[in-house]
C-alpha positions in Angstrom: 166.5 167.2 80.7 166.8 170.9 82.2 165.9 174.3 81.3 169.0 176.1 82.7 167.9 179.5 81.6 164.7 180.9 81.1 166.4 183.6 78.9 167.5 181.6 76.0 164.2 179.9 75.2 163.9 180.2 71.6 160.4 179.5 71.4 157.4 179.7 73.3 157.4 176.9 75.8 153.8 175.1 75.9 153.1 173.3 78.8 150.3 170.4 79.3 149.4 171.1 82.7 147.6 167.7 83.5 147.4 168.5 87.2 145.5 166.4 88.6 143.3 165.3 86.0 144.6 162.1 86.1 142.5 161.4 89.3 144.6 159.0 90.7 144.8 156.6 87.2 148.2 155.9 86.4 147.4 154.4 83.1 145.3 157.6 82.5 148.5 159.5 83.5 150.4 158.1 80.7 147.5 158.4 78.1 147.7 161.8 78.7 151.5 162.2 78.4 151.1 160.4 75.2 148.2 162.3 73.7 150.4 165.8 75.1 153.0 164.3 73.1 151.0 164.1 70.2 149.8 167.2 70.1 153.3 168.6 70.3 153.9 170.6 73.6 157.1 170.9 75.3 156.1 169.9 78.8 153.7 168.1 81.1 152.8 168.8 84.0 151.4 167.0 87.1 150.7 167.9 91.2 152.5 165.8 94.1 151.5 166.2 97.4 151.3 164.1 100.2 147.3 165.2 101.3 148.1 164.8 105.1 150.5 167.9 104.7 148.6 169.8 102.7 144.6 169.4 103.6 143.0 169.5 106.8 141.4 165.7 107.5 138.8 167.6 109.3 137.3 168.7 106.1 136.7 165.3 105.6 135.1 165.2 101.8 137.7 167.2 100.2 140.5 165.2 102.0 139.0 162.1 100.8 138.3 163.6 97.0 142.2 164.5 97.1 143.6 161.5 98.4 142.3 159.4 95.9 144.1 161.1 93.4 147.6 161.2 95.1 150.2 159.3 93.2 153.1 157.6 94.9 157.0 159.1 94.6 157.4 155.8 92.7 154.4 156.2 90.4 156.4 159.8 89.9 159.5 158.7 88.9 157.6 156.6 86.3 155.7 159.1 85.0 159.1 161.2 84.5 160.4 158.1 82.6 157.7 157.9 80.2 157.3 161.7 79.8 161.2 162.0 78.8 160.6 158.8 76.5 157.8 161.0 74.7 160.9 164.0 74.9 158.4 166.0 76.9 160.0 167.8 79.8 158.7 166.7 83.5 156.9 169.2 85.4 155.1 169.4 89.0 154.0 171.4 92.0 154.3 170.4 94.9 151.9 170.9 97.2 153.5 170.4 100.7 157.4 170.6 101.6 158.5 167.2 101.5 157.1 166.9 98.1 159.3 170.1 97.5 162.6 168.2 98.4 161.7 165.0 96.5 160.8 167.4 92.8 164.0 169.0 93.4 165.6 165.8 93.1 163.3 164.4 90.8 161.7 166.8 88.1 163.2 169.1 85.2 161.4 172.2 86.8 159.5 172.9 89.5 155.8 175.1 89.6 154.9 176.9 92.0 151.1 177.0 92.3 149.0 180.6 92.8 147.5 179.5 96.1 151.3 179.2 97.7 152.9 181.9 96.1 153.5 183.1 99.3 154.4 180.3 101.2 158.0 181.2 101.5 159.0 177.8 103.2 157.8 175.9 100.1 159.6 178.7 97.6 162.3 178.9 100.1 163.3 175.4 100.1 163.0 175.6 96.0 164.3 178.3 94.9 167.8 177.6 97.5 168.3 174.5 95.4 168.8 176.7 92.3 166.1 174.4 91.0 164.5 176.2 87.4 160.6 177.4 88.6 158.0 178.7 87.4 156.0 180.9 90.2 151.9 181.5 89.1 151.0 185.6 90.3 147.7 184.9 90.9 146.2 186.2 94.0 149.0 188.8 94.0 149.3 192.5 93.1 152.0 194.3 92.0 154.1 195.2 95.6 153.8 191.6 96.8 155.3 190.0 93.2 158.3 192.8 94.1 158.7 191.3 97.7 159.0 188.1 96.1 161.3 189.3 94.1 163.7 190.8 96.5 163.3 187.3 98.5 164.3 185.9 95.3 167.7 188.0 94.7 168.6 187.7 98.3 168.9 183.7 98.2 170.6 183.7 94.7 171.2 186.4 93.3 169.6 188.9 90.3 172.2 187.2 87.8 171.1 183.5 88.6 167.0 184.4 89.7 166.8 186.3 86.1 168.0 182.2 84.9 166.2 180.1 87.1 162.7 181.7 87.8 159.9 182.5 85.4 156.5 184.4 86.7 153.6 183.8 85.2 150.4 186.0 84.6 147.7 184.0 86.5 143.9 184.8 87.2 142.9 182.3 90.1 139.6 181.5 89.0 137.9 178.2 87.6 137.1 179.2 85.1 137.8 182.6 84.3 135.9 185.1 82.4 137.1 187.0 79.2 136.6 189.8 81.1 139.2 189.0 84.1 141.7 187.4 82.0 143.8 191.0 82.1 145.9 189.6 79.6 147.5 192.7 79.1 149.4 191.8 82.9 151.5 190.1 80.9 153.2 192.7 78.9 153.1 194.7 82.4 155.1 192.1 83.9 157.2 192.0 81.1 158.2 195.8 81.4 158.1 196.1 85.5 160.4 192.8 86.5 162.5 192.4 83.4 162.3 188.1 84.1 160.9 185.9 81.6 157.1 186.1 82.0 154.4 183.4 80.6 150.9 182.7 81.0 148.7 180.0 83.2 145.0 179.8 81.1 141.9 179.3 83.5 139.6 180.4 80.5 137.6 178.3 78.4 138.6 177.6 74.9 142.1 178.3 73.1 141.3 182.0 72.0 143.5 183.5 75.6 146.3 181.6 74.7 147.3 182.7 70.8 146.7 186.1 72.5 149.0 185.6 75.1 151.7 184.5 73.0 151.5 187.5 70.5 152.2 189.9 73.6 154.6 188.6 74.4 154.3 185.2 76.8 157.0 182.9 76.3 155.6 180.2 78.4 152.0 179.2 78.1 150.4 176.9 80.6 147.0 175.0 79.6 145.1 172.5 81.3 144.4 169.1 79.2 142.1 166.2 79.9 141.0 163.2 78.3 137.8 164.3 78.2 135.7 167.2 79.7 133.4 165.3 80.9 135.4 162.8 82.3 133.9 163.0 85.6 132.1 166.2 88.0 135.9 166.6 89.0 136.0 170.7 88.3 139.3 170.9 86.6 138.3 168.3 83.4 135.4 171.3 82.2 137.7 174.3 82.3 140.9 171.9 80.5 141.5 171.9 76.7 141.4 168.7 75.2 143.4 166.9 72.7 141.9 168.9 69.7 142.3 172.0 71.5 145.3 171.4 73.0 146.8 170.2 69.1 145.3 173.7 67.9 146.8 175.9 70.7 150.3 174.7 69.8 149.9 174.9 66.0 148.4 178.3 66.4 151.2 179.8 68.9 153.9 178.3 66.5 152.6 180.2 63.2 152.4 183.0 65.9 155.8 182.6 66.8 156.6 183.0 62.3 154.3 185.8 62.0 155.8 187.8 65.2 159.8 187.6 63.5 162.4 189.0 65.2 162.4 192.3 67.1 164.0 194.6 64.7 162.8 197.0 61.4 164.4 195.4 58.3 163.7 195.3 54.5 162.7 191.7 54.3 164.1 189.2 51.4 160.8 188.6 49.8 160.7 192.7 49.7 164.1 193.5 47.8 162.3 192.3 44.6 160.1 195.1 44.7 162.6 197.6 45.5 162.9 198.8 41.9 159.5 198.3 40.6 157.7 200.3 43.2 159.9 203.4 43.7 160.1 206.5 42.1 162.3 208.5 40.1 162.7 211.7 39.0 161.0 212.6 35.2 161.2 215.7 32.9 157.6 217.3 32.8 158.6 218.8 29.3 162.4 219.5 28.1 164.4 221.1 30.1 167.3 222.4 29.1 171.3 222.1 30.5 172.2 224.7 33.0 168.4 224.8 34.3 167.6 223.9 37.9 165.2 221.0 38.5 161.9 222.1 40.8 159.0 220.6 41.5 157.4 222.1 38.4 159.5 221.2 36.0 159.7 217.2 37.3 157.5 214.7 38.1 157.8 211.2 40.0 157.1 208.0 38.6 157.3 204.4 39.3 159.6 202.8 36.7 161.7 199.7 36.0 164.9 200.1 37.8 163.6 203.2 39.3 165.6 203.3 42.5 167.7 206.1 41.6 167.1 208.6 44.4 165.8 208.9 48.7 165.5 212.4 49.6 163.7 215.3 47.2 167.1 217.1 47.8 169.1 214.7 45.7 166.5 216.0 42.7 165.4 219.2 43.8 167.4 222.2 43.3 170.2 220.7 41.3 171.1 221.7 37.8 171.3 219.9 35.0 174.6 219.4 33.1 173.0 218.6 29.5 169.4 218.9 28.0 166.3 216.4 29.2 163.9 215.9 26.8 160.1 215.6 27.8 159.1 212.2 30.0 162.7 211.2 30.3 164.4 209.6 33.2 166.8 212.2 35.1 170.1 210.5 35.4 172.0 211.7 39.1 174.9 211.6 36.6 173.5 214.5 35.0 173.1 216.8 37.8 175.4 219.3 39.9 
C-alpha cells in the first residue's frame, strides 16, 4: 500500500495521527486503529524512535516518560498488519536515524516531524530512498522551507520531489491558538513551492480543519485519542476524539462536493432554467416592418423558451422584416 504521487490524490487525504497516544499499550494501539478506521480516515499514524538516540538520559524524567511509550520494530510491523487489515495506510516519524532506515523498509510513507525538519541526516537518509514523505514546516519560515527545497531537488530531482514529498502548514505549539493557526500559510505554500501542501492541526476542536480543506489542503493531519483525559500525557487534551475525528472527515468530504472542480461551467441542475429565466426581446407597442428596433420601442422579458438572444446587438439596431404587434415575441428570424 503506497502513495506514489502526491499529485494524483483525488481527495483529501485525512490522517489519524495517533502519535504517541498510545503510551506504550499495544492493545490501545490497535483500538485506536480500529476506532480511526471507523471513523473513516485514510491513514494512521504513529512515532518510532529508539529513546536512547533521540533523548538525553540525563534529563532523566522525560527519558523515562518516553521510554515507556516506545514500541518495539516487532510491535511495528504488527501494527502495520492490522492497520492495512482496517485498509488504513501506515504512517510514522521516526525520531532518530536508525528508526529512519527500518520505516523506509517498513511503512507506506514516512513524516517528518516539525522539530527535525532540519535535521538533514534524518531527511537525508529518507528522502534518498525515494520513500513518499510528508515534511511538517513548523518552526520554519519561508527561506529555510526553499533551502529544503533545493536539498530536496538535488538528491532526486524536481520531477520525482514534486511525487514523493508533501509540506505541510504546521504551527508548533500544544495547543495552538485561533489566532496563530495562519491558516492562510497554506494557500501561500500552495502558490510559492508549487508541491502538494496539507495541514498538521495543533488547535483544539475540528473547526481549523474544514477550513483547511476549503483552501486548499489536500492532506489534513489530526491528532486522535481514546479519550482526552486519558491520562496528564499532554498530547490526549489537544487530540480529537472518535466523535470529532468521525465529524472532521464527514465534514471535509461534503467539503470536498461543495468545492467541485476548478473550472466555470453551466452546471446540469442549471440547464433546466436556461429558458425560464432569460430574456427576450418584446414589442413595446407595434412596430411596423422596415422599422429599426431600439431600446424604446422593445422591452425584455422573461418567457417560456425565452433563450432567443446574448448580446443587446443581436436586438438592438436591427430592422424588422414584417410588422410586430404590441407585447409580442421578436423572432431573430424576423430581423436584418
Amino acid at each position: 500500500m503506497k502513495i506514489t504521487d502526491f499529485n494524483k490524490l483525488k481527495k483529501t487525504f485525512i490522517i489519524a495521527e495517533i502519535g504517541n497516544n498510545h503510551e506504550g499499550n499495544l492493545k490501545l494501539a490497535k483500538t485506536l486503529i480500529k476506532l480511526a478506521s471507523k471513523a473513516k480516515v485514510d491513514a494512521v499514524k504513529f512515532q518510532t524512535f529508539v529513546t536512547e538516540d533521540f533523548i538525553n538520559k540525563k534529563e532523566k524524567k522525560r527519558f523515562r516518560n518516553l521510554k515507556k511509550f516506545e514500541l518495539s520494530k516487532e510491535q511495528f510491523l504488527e501494527l502495520k498488519s492490522y492497520a492495512h487489515s482496517k485498509k488504513l495506510k501506515f504512517i510514522s516519524t521516526p525520531l532518530d536515524i536508525s528508526s529512519a532506515k527500518f520505516l523506509i523498509k517498513n511503512s507506506d510513507i514516512i513524516k517528518v516531524a516539525s522539530g527535525d525538519n532540519n535535521f538533514f541526516p534524518l531527511i537525508e537518509n529518507i528522502i534518498s530512498s525515494k520513500k513518499s514523505i510528508i515534511i511538517s514546516t513548523g518552526l520554519l519560515n519561508m527561506d529555510e522551507i526553499n533551502f529544503l527545497k533545493k536539498k530536496i531537488y538535488k538528491l532526486i530531482g524536481k520531477d520525482l520531489a514534486h511525487k514523493k514529498v508533501a509540506f505541510l502548514h504546521c504551527v508548533t505549539s500544544y495547543p495552538v491558538n485561533d489566532k496563530f493557526a495562519n491558516l492562510n500559510s497554506i494557500k501561500y505554500l500552495i502558490d510559492k513551492l508549487n508541491f502538494t501542501v496539507g495541514y498538521s492541526d495543533h488547535t483544539l476542536g475540528v473547526d481549523a480543519a474544514f477550513v483547511a480543506s476549503s483552501i486548499g489542503a489536500k492532506i489534513i493531519e489530526k491528532h486522535f485519542t481514546i479519550d482526552k483525559n486519558y491520562s496528564d500525557f499532554r498530547d490526549h487534551a489537544l487530540s480529537a476524539d472518535f466523535t470529532e475525528l468521525r465529524e472532521i472527515v464527514q465534514k471535509i468530504r461534503k467539503i470536498e462536493i461543495l468545492k467541485g472542480k476548478y473550472q466555470k461551467k453551466i452546471q446540469f441542475c442549471e440547464k433546466k432554467f436556461l429558458n425560464h429565466i432569460r430574456r427576450s426581446a418584446f414589442a413595446k407597442h407595434k412596430i411596423y416592418s422596415g422599422q429599426n428596433l431600439t431600446l424604446n420601442n422593445t422591452k425584455f422579458l422573461r418567457s417560456k423558451n425565452s433563450k432567443n438572444f446574448f448580446h443587446l446587438k443581436d436586438i438592438i439596431g436591427k430592422k424588422l422584416l414584417k410588422t410586430v404587434a404590441k407585447d409580442t415575441k421578436i423572432q431573430k428570424k424576423n430581423l436584418i
